[in-house]
C-alpha positions as CSV (number, residue, x, y, z in Angstrom):
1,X,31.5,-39.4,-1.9
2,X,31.4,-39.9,-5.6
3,X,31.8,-36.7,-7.8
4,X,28.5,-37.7,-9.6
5,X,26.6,-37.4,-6.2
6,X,28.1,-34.4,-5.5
7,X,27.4,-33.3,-9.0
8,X,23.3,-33.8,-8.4
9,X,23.3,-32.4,-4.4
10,X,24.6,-29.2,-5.8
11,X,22.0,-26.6,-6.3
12,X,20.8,-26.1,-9.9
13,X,21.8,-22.9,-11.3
14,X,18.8,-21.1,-12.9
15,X,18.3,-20.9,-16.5
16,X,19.3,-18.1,-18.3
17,X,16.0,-16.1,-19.0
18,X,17.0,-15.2,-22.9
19,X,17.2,-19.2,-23.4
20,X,14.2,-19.9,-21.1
21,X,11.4,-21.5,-23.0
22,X,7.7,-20.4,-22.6
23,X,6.7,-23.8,-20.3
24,X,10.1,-23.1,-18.1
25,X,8.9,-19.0,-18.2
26,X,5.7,-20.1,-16.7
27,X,6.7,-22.5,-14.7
28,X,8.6,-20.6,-12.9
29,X,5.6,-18.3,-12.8
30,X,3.8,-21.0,-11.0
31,X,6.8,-21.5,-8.3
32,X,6.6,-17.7,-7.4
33,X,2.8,-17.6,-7.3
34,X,2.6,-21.0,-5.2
35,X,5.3,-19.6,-2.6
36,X,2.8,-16.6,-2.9
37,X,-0.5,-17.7,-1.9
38,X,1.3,-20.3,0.9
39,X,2.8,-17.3,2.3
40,X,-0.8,-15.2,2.6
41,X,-2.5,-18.2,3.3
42,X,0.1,-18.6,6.5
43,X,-0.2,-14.9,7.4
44,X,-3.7,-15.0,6.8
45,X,-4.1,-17.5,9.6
46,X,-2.3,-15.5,11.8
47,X,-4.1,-12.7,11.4
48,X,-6.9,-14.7,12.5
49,X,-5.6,-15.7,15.1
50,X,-4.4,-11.6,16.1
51,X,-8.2,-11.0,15.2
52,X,-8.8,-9.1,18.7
53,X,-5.7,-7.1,18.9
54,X,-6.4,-5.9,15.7
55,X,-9.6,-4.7,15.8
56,X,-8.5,-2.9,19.0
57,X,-5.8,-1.6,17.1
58,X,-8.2,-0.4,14.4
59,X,-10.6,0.9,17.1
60,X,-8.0,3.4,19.0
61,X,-9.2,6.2,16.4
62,X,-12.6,5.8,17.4
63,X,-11.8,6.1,20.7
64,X,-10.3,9.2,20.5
65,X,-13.1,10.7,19.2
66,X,-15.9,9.1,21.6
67,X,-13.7,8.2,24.7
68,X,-12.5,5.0,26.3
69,X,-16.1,4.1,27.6
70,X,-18.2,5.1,24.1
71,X,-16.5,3.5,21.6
72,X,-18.0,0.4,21.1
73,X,-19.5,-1.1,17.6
74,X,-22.3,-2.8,17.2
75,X,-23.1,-5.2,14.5
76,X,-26.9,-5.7,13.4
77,X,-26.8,-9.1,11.8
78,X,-25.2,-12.4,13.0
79,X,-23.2,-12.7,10.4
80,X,-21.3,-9.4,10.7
81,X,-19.0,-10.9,13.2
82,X,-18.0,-13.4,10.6
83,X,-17.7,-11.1,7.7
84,X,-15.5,-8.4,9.4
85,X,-12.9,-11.3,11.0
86,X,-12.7,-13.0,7.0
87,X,-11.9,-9.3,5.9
88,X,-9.2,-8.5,9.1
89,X,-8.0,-12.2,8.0
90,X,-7.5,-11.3,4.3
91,X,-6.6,-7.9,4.6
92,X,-3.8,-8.6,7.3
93,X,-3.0,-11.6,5.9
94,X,-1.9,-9.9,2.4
95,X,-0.1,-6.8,4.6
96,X,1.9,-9.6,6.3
97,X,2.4,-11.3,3.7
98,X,3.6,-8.1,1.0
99,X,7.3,-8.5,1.7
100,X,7.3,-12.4,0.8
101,X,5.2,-11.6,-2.5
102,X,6.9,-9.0,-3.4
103,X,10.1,-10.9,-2.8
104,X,8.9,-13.7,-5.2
105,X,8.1,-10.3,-7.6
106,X,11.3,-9.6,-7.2
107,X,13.2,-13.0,-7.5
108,X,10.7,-13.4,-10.9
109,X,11.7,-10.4,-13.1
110,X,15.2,-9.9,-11.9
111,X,16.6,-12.3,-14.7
112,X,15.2,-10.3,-17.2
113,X,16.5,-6.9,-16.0
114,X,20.2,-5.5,-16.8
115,X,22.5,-4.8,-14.4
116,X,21.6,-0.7,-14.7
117,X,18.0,-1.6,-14.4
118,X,18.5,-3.4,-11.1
119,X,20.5,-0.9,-9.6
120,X,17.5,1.1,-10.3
121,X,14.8,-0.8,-9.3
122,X,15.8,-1.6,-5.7
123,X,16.2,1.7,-4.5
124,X,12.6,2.5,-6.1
125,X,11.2,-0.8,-5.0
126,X,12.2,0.1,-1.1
127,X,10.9,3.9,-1.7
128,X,7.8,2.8,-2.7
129,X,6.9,0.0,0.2
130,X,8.1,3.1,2.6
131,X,6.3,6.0,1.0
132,X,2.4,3.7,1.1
133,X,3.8,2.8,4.6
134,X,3.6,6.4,5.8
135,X,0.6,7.0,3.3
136,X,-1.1,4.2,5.9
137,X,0.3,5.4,8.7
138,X,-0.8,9.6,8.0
139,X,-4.3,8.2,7.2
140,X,-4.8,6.3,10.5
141,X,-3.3,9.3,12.6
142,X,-5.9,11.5,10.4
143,X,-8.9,9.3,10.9
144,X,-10.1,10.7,14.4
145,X,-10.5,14.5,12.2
146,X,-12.4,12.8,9.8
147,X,-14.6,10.8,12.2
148,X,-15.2,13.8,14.1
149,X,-16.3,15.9,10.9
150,X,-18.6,13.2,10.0
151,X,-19.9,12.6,13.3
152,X,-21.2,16.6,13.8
153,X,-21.9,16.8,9.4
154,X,-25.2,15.4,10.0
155,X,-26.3,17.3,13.1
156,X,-26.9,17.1,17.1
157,X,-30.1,14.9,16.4
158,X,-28.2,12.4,15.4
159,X,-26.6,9.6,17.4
160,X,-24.0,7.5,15.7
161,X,-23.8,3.8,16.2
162,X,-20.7,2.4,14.1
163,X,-21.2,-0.9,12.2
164,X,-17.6,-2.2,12.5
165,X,-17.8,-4.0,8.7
166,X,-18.3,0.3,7.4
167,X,-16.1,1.3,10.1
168,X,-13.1,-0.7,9.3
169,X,-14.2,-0.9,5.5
170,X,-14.2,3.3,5.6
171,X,-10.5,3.4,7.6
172,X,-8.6,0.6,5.4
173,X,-9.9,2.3,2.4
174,X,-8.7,5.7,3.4
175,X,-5.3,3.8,4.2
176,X,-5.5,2.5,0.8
177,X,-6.2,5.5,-1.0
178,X,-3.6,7.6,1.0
179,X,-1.0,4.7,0.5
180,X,-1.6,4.6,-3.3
181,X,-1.3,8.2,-3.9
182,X,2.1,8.2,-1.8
183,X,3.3,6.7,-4.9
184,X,3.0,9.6,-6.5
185,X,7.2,10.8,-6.5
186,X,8.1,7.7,-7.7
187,X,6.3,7.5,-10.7
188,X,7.6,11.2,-11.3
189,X,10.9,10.3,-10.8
190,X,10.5,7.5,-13.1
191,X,9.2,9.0,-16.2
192,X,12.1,11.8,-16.0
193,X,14.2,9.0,-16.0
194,X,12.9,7.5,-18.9
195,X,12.9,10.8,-21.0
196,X,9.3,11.1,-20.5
197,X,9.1,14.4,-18.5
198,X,12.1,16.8,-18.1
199,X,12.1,18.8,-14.7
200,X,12.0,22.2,-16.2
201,X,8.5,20.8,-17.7
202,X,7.2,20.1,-14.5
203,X,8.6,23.3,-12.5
204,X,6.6,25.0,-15.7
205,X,3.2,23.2,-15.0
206,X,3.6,23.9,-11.0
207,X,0.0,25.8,-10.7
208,X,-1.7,23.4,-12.8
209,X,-0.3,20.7,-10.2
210,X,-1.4,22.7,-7.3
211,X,-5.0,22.4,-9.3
212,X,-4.9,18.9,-10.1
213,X,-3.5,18.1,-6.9
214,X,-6.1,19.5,-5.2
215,X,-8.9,18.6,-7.2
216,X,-8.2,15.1,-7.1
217,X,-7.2,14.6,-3.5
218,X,-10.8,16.1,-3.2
219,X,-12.4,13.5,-4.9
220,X,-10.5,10.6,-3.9
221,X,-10.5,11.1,-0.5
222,X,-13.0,8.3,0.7
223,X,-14.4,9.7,4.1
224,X,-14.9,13.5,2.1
225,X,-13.8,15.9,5.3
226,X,-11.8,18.7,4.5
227,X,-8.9,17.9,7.0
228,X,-7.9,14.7,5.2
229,X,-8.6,16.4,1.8
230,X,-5.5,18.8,3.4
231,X,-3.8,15.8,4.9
232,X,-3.0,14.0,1.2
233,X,-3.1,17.1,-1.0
234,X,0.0,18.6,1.2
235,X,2.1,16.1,0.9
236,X,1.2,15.5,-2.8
237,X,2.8,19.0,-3.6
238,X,5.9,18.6,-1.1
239,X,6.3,15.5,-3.0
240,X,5.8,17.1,-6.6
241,X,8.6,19.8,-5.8
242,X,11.0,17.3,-4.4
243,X,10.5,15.0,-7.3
244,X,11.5,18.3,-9.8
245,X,14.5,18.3,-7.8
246,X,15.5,14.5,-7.7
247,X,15.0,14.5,-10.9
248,X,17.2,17.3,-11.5
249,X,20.2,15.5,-9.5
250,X,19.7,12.0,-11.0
251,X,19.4,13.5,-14.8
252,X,23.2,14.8,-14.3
C-alpha cells in the first residue's frame, strides 16, 4: 500500500488546545455534546423499555411500609401513566447515560489540564460519582422512615392513596438532594488544596459546622421527617472531620 494511503488511514492526532482556534474549540464542543445527547437518547430508550422493572424497583420502599398487598398507586388522570413513564425515561435515561457524558466531560477539558491537574482530577472525578452513588443509595434505604413519618403526620383519619408522579417525584428528589450534598468532602478537600481553607481553620469552625450542618440538612431535606434530617446531617459531619484530615495528609 502506498505510504500516502497509509498516511490518511492513520488516525488524526488532536490538536494541541494552546493552538486550537475558537471554531476548532467549539467544534469539538459540538462532537462531545452530540456523542452526549445520542448516548441519553439510547439509554433513554432503554429505560423505556425497563419502564416496569423500574417502577417496581422504585415501589419496594413503599411496600415496606404498607405490605406486599397495599402498595399500589393510583393515578387520577389519564395522562399520569404517560407523564411518569417520560420522567422514568428521562431520568434513567441520563443515570444510564452519566458515565458516557461524563466521559465526553472528561475527553473535552483534559487537553487543557497539566499533567498535576490530571493526576488530581481523576481520583476526585471517581470520588465524586461514588460519594452521590451512596448519597442515592442511603436515601432510597431511608425512604420507608420517611414514608412512614408522613403517613402517621397527618393523623388516623387519614387514608393515604399515593399518586406515583408525587411518589416517584418525592423519592428521586430526596435521592437528588442526598446525592448532591455527598459532594460535600470533595469540595473541602479541594479548596484546601487550592489554599483556600487550611485544616486548622476548619477543625477551629467545627461547632459552627455542627450548626450549619444541621440547619441546612433540615431545610433541604425534601420529604421534612426527622429520620432523614439525621440520615444526611450524620454523614455530613463524618465527612467534615475526615476531610480536615485528608486535607492534612495531602497538604504535606
Amino acid at each position: 500500500m502506498a505510504p500516502h494511503l497509509l498516511a490518511r488511514l492513520r488516525r488524526k492526532p488532536r490538536p494541541d488546545p494552546d493552538a486550537m482556534t475558537l471554531g476548532e474549540h467549539i467544534s469539538e464542543l459540538r462532537r462531545r455534546l452530540i456523542k452526549s445527547v445520542l448516548a441519553f437518547t439510547v439509554a433513554g430508550v432503554a429505560a423505556w423499555i425497563l419502564y416496569p422493572h423500574i417502577v417496581s424497583w422504585l415501589q419496594q420502599p413503599y411496600c415496606r411500609v404498607a405490605g406486599a398487598e397495599n402498595c399500589k398507586l393510583y393515578i387520577t388522570s389519564p395522562l399520569d401513566g404517560l407523564s411518569l413513564r417520560v420522567k422514568i425515561a428521562a431520568y434513567g435515561g441520563l443515570f444510564l447515560a452519566s458515565p458516557i457524558i461524563l466521559w465526553q466531560l472528561w475527553r473535552f477539558i483534559t487537553p487543557g489540564l497539566k499533567s498535576n491537574e490530571k493526576r488530581y482530577a481523576i481520583p476526585f472525578i471517581a470520588a465524586s460519582i461514588t460519594l452521590f452513588a451512596l448519597g442515592g443509595v442511603l436515601a432510597y434505604y431511608t425512604f420507608p422512615h420517611a414514608l412512614r413519618f408522613l403517613d402517621s403526620i397527618g393523623g388516623p383519619s387519614l387514608q393515604q392513596i399515593y399518586n406515583p408522579n408525587s411518589y416517584v417525584g418525592l423519592m428521586l428528589a430526596l435521592m437528588a438532594v442526598f446525592g448532591i450534598t455527598f459532594e460535600f468532602p470533595v469540595i473541602l478537600v479541594s479548596l484546601q488544596l487550592a489554599g483556600v481553607l487550611q485544616p486548622g481553620t476548619l477543625a477551629k469552625w467545627r461547632r459552627w459546622a455542627i450548626v450549619a450542618i444541621v440547619t441546612v440538612a433540615a431545610i433541604i431535606t425534601p420529604s421534612g421527617d426527622p429520620f432523614s434530617m439525621i440520615a444526611l446531617a450524620v454523614p455530613l459531619y463524618i465527612f467534615y472531620e475526615a476531610s480536615i484530615l485528608l486535607g492534612r495528609v495531602l497538604g504535606r
